[in-house]
N, C-alpha and C positions, 0 to 999 in steps of 0.2 A: 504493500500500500504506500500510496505516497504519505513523506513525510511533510507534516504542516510545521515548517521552521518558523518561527515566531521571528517577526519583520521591524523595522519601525517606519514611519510614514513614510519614508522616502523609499520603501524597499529596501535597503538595507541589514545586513545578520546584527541583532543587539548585541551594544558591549554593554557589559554589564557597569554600575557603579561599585565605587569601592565602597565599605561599609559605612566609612566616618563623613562621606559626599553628603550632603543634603539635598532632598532629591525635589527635583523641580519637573511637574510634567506639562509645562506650558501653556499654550492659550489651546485648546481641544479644536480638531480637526472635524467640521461636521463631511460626513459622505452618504448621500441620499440610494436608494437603491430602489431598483422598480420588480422585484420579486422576493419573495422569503427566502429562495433559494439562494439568490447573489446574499444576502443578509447573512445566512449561513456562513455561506462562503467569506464574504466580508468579515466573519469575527472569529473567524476557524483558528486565525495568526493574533487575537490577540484573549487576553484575561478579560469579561467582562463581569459586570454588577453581579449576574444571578448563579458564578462560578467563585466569586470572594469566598464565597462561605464554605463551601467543598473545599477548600487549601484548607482552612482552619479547623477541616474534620467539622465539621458544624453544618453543614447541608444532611437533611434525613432521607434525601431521594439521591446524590452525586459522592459520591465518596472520592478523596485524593486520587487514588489510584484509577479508578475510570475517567478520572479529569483528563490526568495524564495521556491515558491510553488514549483517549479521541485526541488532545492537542499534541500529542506525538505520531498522528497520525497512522495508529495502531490498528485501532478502530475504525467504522466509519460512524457516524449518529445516527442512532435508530431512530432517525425522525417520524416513522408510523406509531411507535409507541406512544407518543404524546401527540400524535396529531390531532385528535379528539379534545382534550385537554385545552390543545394551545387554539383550536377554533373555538370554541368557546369562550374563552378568556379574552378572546382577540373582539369576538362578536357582543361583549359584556362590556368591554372599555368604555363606549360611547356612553351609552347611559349613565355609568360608574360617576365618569369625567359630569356629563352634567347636573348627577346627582350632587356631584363636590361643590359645583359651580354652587347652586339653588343653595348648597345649608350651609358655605362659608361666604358667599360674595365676590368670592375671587375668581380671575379670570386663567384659563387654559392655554396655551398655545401646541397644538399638539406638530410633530414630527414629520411623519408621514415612517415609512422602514427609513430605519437610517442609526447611525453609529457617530459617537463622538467620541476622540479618539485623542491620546497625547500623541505629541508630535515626536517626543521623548523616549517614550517606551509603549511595547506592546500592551496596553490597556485602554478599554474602551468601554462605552455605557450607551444601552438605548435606552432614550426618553418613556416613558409613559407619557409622560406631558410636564409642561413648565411653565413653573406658579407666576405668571405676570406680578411685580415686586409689588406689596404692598405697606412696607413701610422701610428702615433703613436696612435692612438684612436686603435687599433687593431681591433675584429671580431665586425661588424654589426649586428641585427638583420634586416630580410628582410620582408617585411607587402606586398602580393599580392592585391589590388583590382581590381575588374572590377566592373565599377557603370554605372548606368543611373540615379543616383538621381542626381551627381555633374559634374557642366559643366567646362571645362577647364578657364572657366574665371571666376567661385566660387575657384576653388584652385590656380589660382593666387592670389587671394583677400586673402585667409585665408587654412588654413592646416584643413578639421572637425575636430571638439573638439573630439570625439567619437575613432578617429584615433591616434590622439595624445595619447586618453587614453590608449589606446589599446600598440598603440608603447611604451610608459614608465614603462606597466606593464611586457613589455615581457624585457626590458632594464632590471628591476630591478631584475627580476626571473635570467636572465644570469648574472646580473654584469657587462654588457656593456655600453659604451658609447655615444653610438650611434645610428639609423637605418634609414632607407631609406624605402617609398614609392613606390611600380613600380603596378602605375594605368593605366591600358584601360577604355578611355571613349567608352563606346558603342555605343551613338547615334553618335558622331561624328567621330567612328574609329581612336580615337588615343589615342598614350601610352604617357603618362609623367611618372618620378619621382622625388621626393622630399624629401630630408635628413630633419632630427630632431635630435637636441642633445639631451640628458640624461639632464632633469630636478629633481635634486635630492631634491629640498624643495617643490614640487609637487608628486616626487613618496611618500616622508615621509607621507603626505598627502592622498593621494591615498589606502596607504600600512593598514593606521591606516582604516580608512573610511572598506577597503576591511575587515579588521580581526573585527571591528566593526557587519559589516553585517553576518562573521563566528560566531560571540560568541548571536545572533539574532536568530539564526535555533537553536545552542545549546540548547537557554533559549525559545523555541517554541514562539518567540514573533516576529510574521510579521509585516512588515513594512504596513504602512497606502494603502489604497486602493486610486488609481488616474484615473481621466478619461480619460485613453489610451485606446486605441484599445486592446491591450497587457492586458491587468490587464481584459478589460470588455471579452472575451476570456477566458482567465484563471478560471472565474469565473464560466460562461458558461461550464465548464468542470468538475470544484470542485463540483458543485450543479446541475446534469443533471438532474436530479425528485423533485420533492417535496413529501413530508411527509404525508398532510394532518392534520399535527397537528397544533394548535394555541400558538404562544408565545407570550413573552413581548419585546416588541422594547427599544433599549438602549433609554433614556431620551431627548439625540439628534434629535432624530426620529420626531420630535415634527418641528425643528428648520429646519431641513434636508426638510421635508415636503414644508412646509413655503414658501423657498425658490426655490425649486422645481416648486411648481405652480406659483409662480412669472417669473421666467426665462422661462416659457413654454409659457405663455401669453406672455412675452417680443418678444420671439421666430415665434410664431403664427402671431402678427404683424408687424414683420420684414418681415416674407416671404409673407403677403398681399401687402404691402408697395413693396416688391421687385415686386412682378409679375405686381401691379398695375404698376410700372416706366416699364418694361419691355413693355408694351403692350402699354402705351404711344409714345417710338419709335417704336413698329411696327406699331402701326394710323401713325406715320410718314413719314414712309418710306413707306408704301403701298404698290405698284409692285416693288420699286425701291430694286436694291442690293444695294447700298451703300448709308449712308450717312452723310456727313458733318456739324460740327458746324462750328459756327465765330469764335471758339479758334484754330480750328485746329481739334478739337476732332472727333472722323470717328467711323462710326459704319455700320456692315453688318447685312444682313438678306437673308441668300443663302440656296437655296432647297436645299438639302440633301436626299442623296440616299441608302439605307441599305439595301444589299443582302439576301435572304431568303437563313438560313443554317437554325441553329435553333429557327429563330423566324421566323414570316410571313413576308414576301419583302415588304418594306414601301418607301415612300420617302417624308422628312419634310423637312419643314425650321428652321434655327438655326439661333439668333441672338448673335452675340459677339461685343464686343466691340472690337476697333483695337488700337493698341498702333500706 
């Protein structure tokens, strides 16, 4: 596969800074693009917003090492897996954006596909949209969600970290001071937003961390393999056949093993131990659907009914526990 060398605007192979530099990524490079696929293509060579958080192990859908594998051009992007997703999300902006408009007053300027990009280094940020200034902080960056992982009383508690990261990377690509939020909960049909200022002793942080993982693909040296979904995936992709040939296992392999079949046993009688307590409360509950401890504590065991589409028409019992 080809490999995607990480460029800087002029086409050029990045030299890296030295650590004690203070890094300057200039006045940002806007480049308009008239398909999703040039868009692709156009950010294939550089680090953007919604990948900050994957270098810092902090994305729950992009692990380091699948980062890698696509920006080393290992991989190619399974862009059908999300295509569902990202039309949606893409056909949800407009309203989102007017929605923001109508409950804060302020005005949008949206993009069109496009990337803004330091002139500096491979990193770059597509807009959602940009918060026309409305007082001395001047122009915002604008961050669309639509989630169903977080509930309106998780973003009262806390802003995700993954979000923030995302917001600070696109702050420091423009040079702003600021950005906002404008989330639709889905399960509960409603919109919030959320301002964030510019953390600048976290983007420094962030900046170093990002060009750290650039000068990582340069020197063909992947980051460590972790038990994500995301990396076990990835893997599943790099090695679709086997060879048939025999080799030598790193020295590890030994320890790696070891420990393997220990956590499998561990594992084995966890889920004995689990189904034995499970089947304890259903001897106790018998016909009954519901029932009660002396603490308070409440548990069901309710027939359940499954429509035959693609499987045969059943109907069980589920036990849960009830809060």
């Amino acid at each position: 596969m080809r490999k995607a060398a990480l460029i800087d605007i002029a086409g050029n192979p990045v030299v890296m800074p030295e650590k004690d530099t203070a890094l300057s990524l200039g006045k940002p490079v806007k480049t308009t693009y008239y398909s999703m696929d040039e868009w692709r293509d156009g950010r294939s060579t550089t680090i953007g917003g919604s990948e900050a958080s994957a270098i810092l192990g902090l994305n729950p859908y992009l692990s380091p090492f699948e980062l890698y594998s696509l920006k080393a051009g290992l991989v190619e992007p399974d862009n059908g897996a999300e295509s569902e997703v990202l039309e949606w999300g893409s056909r949800l902006e407009q309203p989102i954006v007017e929605a923001y408009q109508d409950k804060t007053n302020r005005k949008i300027k949206r993009h069109g596909i496009h990337t803004f990009r330091s002139p500096n280094y491979p990193l770059s940020v597509s807009l959602d949209g940009e918060i026309e200034p409305i007082d001395d902080r001047g122009p915002g960056v604008l961050e669309i969600k639509t989630t169903g992982l977080y509930s309106e009383k998780d973003l009262q508690e806390s802003v995700p970290v993954e979000w923030q990261i995302q917001c600070n990377h696109a702050m420091a690509i423009m040079g702003w001071r600021w950005a906002s939020l404008a989330i639709f909960i889905i399960h509960s049909r409603k919109f919030r937003y959320l301002d964030i200022e510019r953390n600048d002793q976290f983007i420094e942080m962030l900046l170093r961390k990002e060009l750290d993982f650039v000068k990582r693909i340069e020197d063909n040296n992947p980051p460590i393999v972790d038990g994500s979904d995301s990396t076990t995936e990835v893997l599943k992709r790099l090695y679709p056949n086997d060879s048939g040939e025999t080799i030598q296992l790193p020295s590890d392999a030994t320890k790696w093993d070891a420990e393997l079949v220990r956590l499998k046993s561990q594992i084995q009688d966890a889920e004995k131990r689990k189904t034995e307590l499970e089947n304890l409360f259903r001897a106790a509950l018998g016909t009954a659907t519901f029932g009660v401890g002396d603490d308070g504590l409440k548990y069901s065991w309710r027939l359940q009914h499954r429509d035959s589409y693609y499987v045969k028409e059943s109907e069980y019992r589920v036990l849960r526990r009830l809060k």
